[in-house]
C-alpha positions as CSV (number, residue, x, y, z in Angstrom):
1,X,-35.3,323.0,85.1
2,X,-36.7,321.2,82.1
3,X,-35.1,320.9,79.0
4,X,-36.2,323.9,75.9
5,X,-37.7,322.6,72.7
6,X,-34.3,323.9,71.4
7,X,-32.1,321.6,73.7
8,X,-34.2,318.9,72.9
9,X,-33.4,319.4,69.3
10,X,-29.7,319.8,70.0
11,X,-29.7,316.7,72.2
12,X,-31.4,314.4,69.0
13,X,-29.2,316.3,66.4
14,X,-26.4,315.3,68.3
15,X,-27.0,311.6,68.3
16,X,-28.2,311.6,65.1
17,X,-25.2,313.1,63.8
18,X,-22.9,310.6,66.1
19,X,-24.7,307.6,63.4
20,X,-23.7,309.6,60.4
21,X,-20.6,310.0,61.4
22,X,-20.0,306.1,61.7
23,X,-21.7,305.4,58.5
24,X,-19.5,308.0,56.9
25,X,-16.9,305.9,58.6
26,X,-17.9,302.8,56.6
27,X,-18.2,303.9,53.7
28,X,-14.6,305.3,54.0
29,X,-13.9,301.8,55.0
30,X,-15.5,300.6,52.1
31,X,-13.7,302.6,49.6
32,X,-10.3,301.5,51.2
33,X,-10.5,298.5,53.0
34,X,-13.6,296.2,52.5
35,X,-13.1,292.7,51.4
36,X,-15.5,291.7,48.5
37,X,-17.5,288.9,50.6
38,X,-18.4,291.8,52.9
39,X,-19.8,294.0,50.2
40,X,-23.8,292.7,50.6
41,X,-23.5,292.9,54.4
42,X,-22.0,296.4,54.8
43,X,-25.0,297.1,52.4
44,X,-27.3,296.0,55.1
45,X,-25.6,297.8,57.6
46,X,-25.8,301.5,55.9
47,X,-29.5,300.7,55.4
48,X,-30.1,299.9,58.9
49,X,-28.1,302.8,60.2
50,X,-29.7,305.1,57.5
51,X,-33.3,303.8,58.3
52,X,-32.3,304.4,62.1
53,X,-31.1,308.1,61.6
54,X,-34.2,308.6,59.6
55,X,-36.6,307.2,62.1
56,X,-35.4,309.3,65.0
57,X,-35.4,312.5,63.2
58,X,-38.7,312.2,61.5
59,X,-40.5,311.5,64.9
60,X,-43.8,313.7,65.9
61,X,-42.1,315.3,69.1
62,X,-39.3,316.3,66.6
63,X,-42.0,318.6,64.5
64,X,-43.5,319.8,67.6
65,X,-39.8,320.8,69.1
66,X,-38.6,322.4,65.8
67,X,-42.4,325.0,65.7
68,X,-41.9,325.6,69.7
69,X,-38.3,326.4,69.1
70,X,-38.8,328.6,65.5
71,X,-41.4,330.8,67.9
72,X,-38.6,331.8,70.5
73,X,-35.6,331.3,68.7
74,X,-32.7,334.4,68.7
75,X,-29.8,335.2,67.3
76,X,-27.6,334.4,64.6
77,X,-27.0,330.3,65.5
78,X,-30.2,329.4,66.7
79,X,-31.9,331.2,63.8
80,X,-29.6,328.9,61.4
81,X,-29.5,325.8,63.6
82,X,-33.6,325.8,63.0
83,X,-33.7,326.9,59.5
84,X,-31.8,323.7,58.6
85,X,-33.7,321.7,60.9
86,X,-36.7,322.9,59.4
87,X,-35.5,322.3,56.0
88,X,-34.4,318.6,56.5
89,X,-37.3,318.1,58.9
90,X,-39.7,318.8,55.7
91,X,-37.6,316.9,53.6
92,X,-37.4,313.5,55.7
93,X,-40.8,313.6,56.6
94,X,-41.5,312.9,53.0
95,X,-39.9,309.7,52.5
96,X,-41.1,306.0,54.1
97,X,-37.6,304.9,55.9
98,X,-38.1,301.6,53.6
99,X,-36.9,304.1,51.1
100,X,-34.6,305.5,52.9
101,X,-33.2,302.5,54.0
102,X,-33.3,300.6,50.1
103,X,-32.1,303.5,49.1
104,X,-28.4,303.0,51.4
105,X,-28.1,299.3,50.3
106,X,-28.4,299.8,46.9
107,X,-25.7,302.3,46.6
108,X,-23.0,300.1,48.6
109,X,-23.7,297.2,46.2
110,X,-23.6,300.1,43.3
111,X,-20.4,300.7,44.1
112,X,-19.1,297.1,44.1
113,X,-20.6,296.5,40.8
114,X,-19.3,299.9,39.1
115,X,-15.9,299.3,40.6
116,X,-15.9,296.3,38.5
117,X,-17.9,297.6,35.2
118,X,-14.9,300.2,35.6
119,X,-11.8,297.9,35.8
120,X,-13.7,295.8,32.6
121,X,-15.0,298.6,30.7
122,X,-18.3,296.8,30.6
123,X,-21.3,299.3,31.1
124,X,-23.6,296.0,30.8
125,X,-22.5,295.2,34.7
126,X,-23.2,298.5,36.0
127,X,-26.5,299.3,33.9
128,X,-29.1,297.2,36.2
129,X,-27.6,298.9,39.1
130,X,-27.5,302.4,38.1
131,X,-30.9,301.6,36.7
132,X,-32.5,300.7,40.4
133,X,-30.4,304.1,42.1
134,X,-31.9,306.0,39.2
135,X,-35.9,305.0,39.9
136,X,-34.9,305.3,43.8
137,X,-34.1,308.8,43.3
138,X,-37.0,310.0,41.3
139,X,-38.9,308.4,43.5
140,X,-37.1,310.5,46.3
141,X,-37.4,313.7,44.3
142,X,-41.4,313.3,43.6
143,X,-41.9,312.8,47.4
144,X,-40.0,316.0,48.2
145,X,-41.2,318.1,45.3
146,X,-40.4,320.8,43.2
147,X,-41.1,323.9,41.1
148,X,-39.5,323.6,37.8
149,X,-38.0,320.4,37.1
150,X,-37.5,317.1,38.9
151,X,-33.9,317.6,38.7
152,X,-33.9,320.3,41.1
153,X,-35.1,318.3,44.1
154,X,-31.9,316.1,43.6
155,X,-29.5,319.5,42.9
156,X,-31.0,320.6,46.8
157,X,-29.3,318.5,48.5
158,X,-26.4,319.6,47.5
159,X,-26.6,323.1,46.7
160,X,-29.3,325.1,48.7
161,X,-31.1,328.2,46.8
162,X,-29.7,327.3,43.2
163,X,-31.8,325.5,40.5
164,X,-31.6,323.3,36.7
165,X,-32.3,326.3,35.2
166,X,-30.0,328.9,37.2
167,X,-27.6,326.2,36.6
168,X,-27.8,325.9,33.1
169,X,-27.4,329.7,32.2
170,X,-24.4,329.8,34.5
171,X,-22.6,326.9,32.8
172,X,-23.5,328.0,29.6
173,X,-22.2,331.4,30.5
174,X,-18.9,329.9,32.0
175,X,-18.8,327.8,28.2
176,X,-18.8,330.8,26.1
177,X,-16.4,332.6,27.8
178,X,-13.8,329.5,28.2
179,X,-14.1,328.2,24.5
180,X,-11.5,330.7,23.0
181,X,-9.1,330.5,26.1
182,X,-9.1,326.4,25.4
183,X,-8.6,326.5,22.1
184,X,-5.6,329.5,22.8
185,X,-4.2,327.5,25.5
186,X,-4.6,323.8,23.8
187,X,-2.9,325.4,20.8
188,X,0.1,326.4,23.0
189,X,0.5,323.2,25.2
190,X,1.5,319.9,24.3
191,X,5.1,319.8,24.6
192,X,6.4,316.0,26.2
193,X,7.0,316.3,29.8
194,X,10.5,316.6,30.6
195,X,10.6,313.6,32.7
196,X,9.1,311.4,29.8
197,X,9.6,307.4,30.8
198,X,10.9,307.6,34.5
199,X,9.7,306.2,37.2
200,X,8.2,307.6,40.4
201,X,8.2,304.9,43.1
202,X,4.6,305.1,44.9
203,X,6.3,305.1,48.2
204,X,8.5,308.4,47.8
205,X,5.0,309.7,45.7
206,X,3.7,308.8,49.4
207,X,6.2,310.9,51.6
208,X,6.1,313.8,49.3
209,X,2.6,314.0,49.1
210,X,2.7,314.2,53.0
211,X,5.1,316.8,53.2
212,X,3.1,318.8,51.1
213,X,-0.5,318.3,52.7
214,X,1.9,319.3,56.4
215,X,2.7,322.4,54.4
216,X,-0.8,323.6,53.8
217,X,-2.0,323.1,57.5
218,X,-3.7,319.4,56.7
219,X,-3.5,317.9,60.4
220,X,-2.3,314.4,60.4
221,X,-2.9,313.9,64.2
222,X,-6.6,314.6,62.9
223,X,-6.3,312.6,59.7
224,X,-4.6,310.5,57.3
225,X,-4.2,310.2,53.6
226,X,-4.9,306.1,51.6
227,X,-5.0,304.7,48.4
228,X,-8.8,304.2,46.7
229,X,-10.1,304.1,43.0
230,X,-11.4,307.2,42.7
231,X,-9.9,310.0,45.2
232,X,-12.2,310.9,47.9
233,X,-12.0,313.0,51.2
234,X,-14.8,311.8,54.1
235,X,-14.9,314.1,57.1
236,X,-16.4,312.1,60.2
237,X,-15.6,315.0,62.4
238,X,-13.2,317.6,62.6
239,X,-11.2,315.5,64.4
240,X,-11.2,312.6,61.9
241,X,-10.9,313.5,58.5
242,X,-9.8,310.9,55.6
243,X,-8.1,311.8,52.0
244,X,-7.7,309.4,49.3
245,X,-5.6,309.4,46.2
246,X,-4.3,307.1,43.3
247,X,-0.8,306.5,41.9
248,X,0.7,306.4,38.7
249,X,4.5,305.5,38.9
250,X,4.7,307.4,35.3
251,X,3.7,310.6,36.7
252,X,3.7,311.8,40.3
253,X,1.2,314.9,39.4
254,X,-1.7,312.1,39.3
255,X,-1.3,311.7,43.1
256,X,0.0,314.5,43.9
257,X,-3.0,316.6,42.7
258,X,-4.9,314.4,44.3
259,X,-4.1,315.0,47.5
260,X,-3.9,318.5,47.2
261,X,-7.7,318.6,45.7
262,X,-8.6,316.3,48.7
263,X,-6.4,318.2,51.3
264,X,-8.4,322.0,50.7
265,X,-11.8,319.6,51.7
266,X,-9.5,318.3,54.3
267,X,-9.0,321.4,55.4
268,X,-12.8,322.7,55.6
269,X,-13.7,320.0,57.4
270,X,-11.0,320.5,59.9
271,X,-11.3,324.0,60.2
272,X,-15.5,323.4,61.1
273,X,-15.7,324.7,64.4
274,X,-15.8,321.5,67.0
275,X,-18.0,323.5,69.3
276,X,-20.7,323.6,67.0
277,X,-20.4,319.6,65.9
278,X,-23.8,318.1,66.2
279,X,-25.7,320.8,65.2
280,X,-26.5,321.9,61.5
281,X,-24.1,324.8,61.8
282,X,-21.5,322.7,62.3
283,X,-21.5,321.2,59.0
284,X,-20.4,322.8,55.5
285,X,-22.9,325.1,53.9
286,X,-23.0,323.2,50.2
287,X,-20.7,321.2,47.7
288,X,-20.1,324.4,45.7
289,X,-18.5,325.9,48.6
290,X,-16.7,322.7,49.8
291,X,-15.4,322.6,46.1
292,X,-14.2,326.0,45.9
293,X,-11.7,324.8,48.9
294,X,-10.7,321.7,47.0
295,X,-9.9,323.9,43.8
296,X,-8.6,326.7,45.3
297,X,-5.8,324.4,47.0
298,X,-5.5,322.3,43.7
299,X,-5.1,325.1,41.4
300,X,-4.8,328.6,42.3
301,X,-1.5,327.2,44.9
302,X,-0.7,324.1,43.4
303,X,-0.4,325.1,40.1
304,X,1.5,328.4,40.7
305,X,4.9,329.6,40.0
306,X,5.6,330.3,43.6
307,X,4.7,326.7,44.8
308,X,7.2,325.3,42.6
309,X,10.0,327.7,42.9
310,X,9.7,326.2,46.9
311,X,8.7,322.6,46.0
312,X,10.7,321.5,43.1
313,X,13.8,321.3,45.2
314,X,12.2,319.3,47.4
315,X,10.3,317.2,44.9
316,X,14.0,316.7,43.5
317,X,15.2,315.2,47.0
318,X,11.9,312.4,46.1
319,X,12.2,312.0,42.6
320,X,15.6,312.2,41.4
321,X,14.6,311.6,37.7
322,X,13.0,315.4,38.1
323,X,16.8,316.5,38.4
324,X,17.8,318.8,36.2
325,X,14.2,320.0,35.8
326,X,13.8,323.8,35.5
327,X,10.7,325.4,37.6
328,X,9.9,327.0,33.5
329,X,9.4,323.2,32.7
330,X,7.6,322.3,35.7
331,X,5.4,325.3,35.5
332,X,4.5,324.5,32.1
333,X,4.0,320.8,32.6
334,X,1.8,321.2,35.6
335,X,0.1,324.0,33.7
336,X,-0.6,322.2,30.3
337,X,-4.0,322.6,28.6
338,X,-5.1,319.8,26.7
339,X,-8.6,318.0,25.5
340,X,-8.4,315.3,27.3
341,X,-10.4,311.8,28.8
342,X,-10.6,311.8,32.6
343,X,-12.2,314.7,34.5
344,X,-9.7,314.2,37.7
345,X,-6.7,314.7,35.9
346,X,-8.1,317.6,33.4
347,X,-6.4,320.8,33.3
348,X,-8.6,324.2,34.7
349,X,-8.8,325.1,31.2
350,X,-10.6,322.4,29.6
351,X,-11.9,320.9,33.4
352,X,-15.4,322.5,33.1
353,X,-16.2,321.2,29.9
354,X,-16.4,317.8,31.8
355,X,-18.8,319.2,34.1
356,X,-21.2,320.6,31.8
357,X,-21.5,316.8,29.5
358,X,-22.3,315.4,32.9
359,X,-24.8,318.0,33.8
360,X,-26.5,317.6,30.6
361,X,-26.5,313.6,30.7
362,X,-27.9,314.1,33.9
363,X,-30.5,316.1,32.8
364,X,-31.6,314.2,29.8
365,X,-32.0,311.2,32.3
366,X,-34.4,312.9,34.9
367,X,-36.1,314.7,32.5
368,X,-37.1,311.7,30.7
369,X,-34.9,311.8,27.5
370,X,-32.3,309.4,28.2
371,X,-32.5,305.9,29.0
372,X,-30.1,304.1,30.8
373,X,-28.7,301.6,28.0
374,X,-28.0,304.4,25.9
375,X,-25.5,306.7,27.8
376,X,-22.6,305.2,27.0
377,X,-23.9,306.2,23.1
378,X,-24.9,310.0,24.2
379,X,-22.1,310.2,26.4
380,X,-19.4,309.6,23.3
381,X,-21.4,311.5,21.1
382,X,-21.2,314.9,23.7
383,X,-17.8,314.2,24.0
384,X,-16.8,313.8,20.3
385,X,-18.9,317.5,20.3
386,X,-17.0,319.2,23.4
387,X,-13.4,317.7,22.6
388,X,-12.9,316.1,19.9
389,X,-12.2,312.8,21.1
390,X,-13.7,309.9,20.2
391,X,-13.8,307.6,23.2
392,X,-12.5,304.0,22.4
393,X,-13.8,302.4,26.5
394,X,-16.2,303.2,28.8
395,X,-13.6,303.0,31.3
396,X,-12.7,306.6,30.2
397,X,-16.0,307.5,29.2
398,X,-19.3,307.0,31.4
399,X,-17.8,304.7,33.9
400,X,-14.6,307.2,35.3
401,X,-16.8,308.6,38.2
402,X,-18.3,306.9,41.1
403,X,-20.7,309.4,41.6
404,X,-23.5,307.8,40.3
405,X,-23.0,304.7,41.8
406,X,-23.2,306.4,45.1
407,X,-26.6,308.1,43.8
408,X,-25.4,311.5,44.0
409,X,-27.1,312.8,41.1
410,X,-27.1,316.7,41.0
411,X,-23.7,316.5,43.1
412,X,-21.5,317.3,39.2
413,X,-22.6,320.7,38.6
414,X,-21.3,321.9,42.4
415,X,-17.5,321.8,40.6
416,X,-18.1,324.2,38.4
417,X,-19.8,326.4,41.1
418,X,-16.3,325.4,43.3
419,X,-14.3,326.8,40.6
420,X,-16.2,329.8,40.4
421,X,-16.3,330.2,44.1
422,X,-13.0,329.4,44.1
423,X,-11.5,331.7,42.4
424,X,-13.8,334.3,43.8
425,X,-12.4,334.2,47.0
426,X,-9.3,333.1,46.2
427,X,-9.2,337.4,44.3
428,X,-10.9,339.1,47.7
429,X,-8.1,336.8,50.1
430,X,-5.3,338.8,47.9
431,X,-7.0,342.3,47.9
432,X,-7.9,342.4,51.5
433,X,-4.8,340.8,52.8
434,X,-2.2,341.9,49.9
435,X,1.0,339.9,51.7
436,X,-0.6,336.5,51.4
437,X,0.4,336.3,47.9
438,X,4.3,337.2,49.1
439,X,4.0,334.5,51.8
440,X,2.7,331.7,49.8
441,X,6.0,332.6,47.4
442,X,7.8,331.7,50.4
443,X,6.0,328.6,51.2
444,X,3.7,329.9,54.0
445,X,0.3,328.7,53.1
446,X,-0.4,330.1,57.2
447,X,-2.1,333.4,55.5
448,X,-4.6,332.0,53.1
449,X,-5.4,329.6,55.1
450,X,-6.1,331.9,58.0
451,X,-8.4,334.1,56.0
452,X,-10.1,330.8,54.4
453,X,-11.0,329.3,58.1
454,X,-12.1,332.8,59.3
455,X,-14.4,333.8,56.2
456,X,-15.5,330.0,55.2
457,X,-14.5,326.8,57.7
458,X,-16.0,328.5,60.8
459,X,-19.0,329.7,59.5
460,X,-20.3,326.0,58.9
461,X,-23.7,326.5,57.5
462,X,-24.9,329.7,59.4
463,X,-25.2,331.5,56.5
464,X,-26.1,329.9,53.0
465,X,-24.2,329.5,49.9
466,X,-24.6,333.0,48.3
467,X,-24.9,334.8,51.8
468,X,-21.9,332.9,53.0
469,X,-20.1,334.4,49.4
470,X,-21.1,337.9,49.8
471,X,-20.0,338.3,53.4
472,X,-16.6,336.9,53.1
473,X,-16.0,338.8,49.3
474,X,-18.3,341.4,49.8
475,X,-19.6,341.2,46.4
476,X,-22.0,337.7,44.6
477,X,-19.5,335.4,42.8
478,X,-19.3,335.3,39.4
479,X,-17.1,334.0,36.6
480,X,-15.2,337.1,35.5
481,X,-12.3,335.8,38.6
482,X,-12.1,332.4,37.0
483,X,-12.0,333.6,33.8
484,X,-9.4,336.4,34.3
485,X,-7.2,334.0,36.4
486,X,-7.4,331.0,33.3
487,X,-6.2,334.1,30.9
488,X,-3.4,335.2,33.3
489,X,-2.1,331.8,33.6
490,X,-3.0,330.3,30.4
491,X,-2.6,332.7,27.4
492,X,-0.4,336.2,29.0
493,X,2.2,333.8,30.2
C-alpha cells in the first residue's frame, strides 16, 4: 500500500528532527566541552546541519504532503501534528538556507566572543558580533512578517499566539502589582547569611545537587548534570537530556538553584511522551510553558519551608559549616529579597524586574531606537531607574546573559510568562489534588510531579500555550497566583 501524504510527513519530520537533535547535541558540547581552536569549525558545522534541516523541510513535495494531509486529517494529533507543520512550513519557506545557514555560524562564533567580552567586561569584543546576529534577525523577521511590530515575528518563535504589545501590558501589569511587595520585602531582608565566610567544596556542592535532582524524579540513566558559564538545560530526546550549572564555593544556593531551575526543564523534556518523538507534538508547546516548569521546581518547592525541614539535615551531612543552622535561618536566607545585579541568582520578588529591562532594551533595538554601541549606556540607565543600582561592569550589566549571543531575541519575556504560568498551575495542582502539598512536606515530589507530566509533559504541543493552560487549570493564567504566592511568602511570613 503506498505511503499517505501524512506518513510521508511523519517519515521527513522524523529525520529532520534526528539532525536537530545532534546539533542540539553540539551546541551542548559547545557550552561544556569545546576547545577554543574548534570554535570556527563547529561554526561551520551547525550551518551545514542547519542549512541541511532547512533544505529538506522546505522542499515542494513537502507543501504538497502538508495540503493533501490538512484535507483528510482527523483527530486530536493529526490535527496538531499539521497545524505545526503548517506553521513552520510557512515560516521556512520564507528564508534562503544561505540565511539560514549564516545565520547558525554566526551564533557559535557569538558565543565564543561573548564568553570572552563576559570574562573581560569589555562590551567592545562582543558589539560587532551581536551587531551581525542583530541585522540577521531582522532580516529573518521581515521575510516572515508581521502585524504590529517587527518584534513579534522574533517573540513567535518562542511563544505562539502572544504579541509586543500583549506582552507589554502583561509586564506592565505584573510591575505595578510587584513594586510595593519589593519594596516590603527588600525592607525586611538583608540580614548576613548565617554561614557568612565558609566554604562549600564544589565536589560535595556536586553530590548534593544530585541527590536532590534524584529526589524530584530527574532521570540520570536519561541524563546528566556539568559545569558551563551560564546554566543551561538541552533536551536531545527524552532519553538524553543535559543540565548545566555554576559553582560558587561561598555559597552553595548558586548551584544549587541552578540545578533545580534546570532540573523542572529536565523534567518536561523527560516527561515528553517518546511515542510521539519526531513529530511536532512531541516537542514542548512554548518557552513560557517550559519556564513555568523551571520556576515552579526553583521556587514554589525549592524555596519552601517543607523542602528544607527535609533537606537541611541532609545538606548538613554535605556542608558541615551549615551545622548549627536553623531551617528559620535557611528559610529566610533562601528566601531573601534584595535589588540586586545578576538575573540567575535574583530572588522571585525582584526577578521580574530583570525581565522587563531586557524586554524593553529589546524592544528599543528592533524598533529602531537603540543602537548597538549604546546599550551598555541604556542598559545602566534602566537599571539605576528599576533598582537603584548603579552598575560599575558590564560583566554584571549587558554582558550576564548569553541569550543574545545565541540570537534568541524575543526568548526574555517567556520568564516572566513561566512565572506566571508557573504559579498558575502550581495553585490548581494543590486544589485538585489537596495531599500533594502534605507529600512534598515529606519529601515526595512523586505527586506534583505526577499531575505536572499528566496536565503539561505529555501533552507536548497538541494544544497551544493558552489552550494547554486552560485545560490543565481550567481557568486562563493570570498574575493574581504569582502575586498572592510572592505576598504569602514574602510579606505574611
Amino acid at each position: 500500500m503506498a505511503e499517505t501524504a501524512y506518513e510521508k510527513l511523519s517519515a521527513k519530520s522524523r529525520e529532520v528532527q534526528l539532525v536537530g537533535d545532534a546539533q542540539a547535541l553540539l551546541g551542548w558540547d559547545q557550552e561544556v566541552l569545546l576547545p577554543k581552536k574548534a570554535i570556527a569549525y563547529r561554526g561551520e558545522q551547525m550551518a551545514w546541519f542547519s542549512g541541511w534541516a532547512h533544505e529538506q523541510f522546505v522542499a515542494p513535495e513537502v507543501g504538497d504532503w502538508i495540503a493533501e494531509a490538512e484535507s483528510s486529517c482527523e483527530g486530536e494529533q493529526e490535527t496538531a501534528n499539521l497545524r505545526e507543520w503548517r506553521h513552520s512550513f510557512d515560516r521556512a519557506t520564507c528564508l534562503p538556507k544561505a540565511l539560514v545557514e549564516e545565520f547558525a555560524q554566526a551564533k557559535v562564533m557569538a558565543q565564543a566572543s561573548w564568553a570572552e567580552a563576559r570574562e573581560k567586561s569589555e562590551f567592545e569584543i562582543f558589539a560587532p558580533s551581536l551587531t551581525r546576529l542583530i541585522h540577521l534577525c531582522r532580516e529573518q523577521a521581515e521575510l516572515w512578517g508581521y502585524d504590529d511590530v517587527l518584534y513579534d515575528a522574533l517573540i513567535d518563535r518562542f511563544e505562539r499566539g502572544t504579541s509586543s504589545r500583549q506582552l507589554s501590558e502583561t509586564l506592565g501589569d505584573l510591575r505595578d502589582k510587584l513594586v510595593p511587595i519589593v519594596e516590603v520585602a527588600t525592607a525586611k531582608s538583608g540580614q548576613a547569611l548565617p554561614w557568612e565566610g565558609r566554604d562549600f567544596p564544589v565536589e560535595q556542592q556536586k553530590a548534593f545537587n544530585e541527590e536532590v535532582a534524584r529526589s524530584i524524579g530527574f532521570d540520570f540513566d536519561a541524563g546528566r548534570i556539568d559545569t558551563a558559564v551560564h546554566p543551561f538545560c538541552s533536551g536531545m530526546a527524552p532519553f538524553d537530556t543535559r543540565l548545566t550549572t555554576r559553582y560558587d564555593e561561598t555559597d552553595f544556593r548558586s548551584s544549587l538553584f541552578g540545578v533545580l531551575h534546570e532540573a523542572g526543564h529536565g523534567l518536561y523534556e523527560q516527561g515528553l511522551n517518546p511515542e510521539h518523538w519526531g513529530q511536532p507534538i512531541g516537542n514542548a508547546v512554548s518557552l513560557g510553558i517550559h519556564e513555568s516548569q523551571s520556576r515552579l521546581w526553583e521556587n514554589h518547592v525549592g524555596r519552601s519551608r517543607g523542602f528544607w525541614e527535609k533537606w537541611l539535615p541532609v545538606a548538613a551531612q554535605y556542608f558541615p559549616t551549615l551545622t548549627g543552622v536553623s531551617v528559620d535561618e535557611m528559610y529566610a536566607a533562601v528566601n531573601q529579597a534584595a535589588l540586586s545585579y545578576i538575573r540567575v541568582e535574583a530572588d522571585e520578588v525582584t526577578y521580574d524586574l530583570h525581565i522587563l529591562l531586557r524586554f524593553e532594551i529589546e524592544k528599543a533595538i528592533f524598533a529602531d531606537e537603540l543602537a548597538v554601541e549604546d546599550i551598555p549606556a541604556a542598559w545602566n540607565e534602566r537599571f539605576k531607574q528599576y533598582f537603584g543600582l548603579s552598575v560599575d561592569d558590564n560583566s554584571s550589566g549587558c554582558l550576564q546573559d548569553i541569550h543574545w549571543s545565541m540570537g534568541i531575541f524575543g526568548y526574555f519575556p517567556t520568564y516572566s510568562l513561566g512565572n506566571i504560568n508557573a504559579a498558575h498551575l502550581a495553585q490548581a495542582a494543590l486544589d485538585q489534588n489537596p495531599e500533594i502539598a502534605g507529600q512534598m512536606d515529606n519529601g515526595d515530589y512523586s505527586g506534583l510531579l505526577e499531575w505536572m507530566r499528566k496536565k503539561v509533559h505529555a501533552r507536548g504541543s497538541i494544544l497551544l500555550p493558552d489552550y494547554l493552560i486552560v485545560e490543565a487549570t481550567g481557568s486562563p493564567a493570570s498574575s493574581e497566583a504569582l502575586v498572592n504566592h510572592l505576598k504569602s511568602r514574602y510579606i505574611r511570613n
